[in-house]
C-alpha positions as CSV (number, residue, x, y, z in Angstrom):
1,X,-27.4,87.9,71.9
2,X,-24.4,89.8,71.0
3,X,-22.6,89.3,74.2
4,X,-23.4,85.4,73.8
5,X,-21.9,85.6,70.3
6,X,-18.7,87.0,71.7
7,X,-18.5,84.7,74.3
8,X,-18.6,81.4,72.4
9,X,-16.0,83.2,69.5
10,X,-13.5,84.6,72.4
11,X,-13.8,80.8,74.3
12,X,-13.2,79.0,70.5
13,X,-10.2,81.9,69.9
14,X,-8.8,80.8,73.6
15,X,-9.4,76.7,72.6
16,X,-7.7,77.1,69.5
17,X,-4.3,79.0,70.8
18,X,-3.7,76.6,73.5
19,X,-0.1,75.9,74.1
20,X,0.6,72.7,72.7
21,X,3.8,72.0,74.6
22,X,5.5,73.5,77.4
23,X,2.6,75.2,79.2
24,X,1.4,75.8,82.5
25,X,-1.7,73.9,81.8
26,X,-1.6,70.7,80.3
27,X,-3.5,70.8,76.7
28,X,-7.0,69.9,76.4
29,X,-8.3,68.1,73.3
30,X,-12.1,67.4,74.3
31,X,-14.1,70.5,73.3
32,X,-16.4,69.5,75.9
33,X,-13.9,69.4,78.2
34,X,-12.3,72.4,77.5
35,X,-16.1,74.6,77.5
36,X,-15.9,73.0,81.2
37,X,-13.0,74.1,82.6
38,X,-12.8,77.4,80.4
39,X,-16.8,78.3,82.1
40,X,-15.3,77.0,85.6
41,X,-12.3,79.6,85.5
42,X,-14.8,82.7,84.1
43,X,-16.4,81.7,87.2
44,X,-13.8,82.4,89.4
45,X,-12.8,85.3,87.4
46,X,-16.2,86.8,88.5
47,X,-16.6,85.9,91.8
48,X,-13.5,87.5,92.6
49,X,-14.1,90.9,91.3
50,X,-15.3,93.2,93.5
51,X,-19.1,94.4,93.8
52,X,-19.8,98.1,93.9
53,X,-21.3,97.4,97.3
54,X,-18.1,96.3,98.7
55,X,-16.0,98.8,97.3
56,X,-18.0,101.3,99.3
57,X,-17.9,99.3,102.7
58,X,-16.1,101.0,105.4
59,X,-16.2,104.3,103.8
60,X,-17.5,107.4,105.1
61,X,-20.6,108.9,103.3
C-alpha cells in the first residue's frame, strides 16, 4: 500500500512540474492522458533494466 501511495504522489509531483514551454516533450493537459503515457514510459523503464538472471549469463561459476 505504501509503495502505491508513493507512486500516484511521485506521478502527481512529475504532472504538476511539467515544462510548460520549451520542452522536449510537448505538455500534456489531460490527467488521463498524462497517467497513460507516464505508466507507458515506467514500463519501458522496467523492461530495460537488467534481471539478476542476466547479469549472471556468460559468467563462470
Amino acid at each position: 500500500m505504501n509503495g502505491r501511495i508513493r507512486l500516484v504522489l511521485y506521478s502527481s509531483w512529475q504532472y504538476l512540474n511539467q515544462p510548460i514551454f520549451g520542452g522536449l516533450a510537448p505538455s500534456i493537459w489531460s490527467i488521463k492522458r498524462f497517467w497513460y503515457f507516464y505508466r507507458l514510459q515506467l514500463l519501458k523503464k522496467c523492461w530495460s533494466k537488467p534481471t539478476p538472471f542476466e547479469s549472471h549469463i556468460g559468467e563462470d561459476y
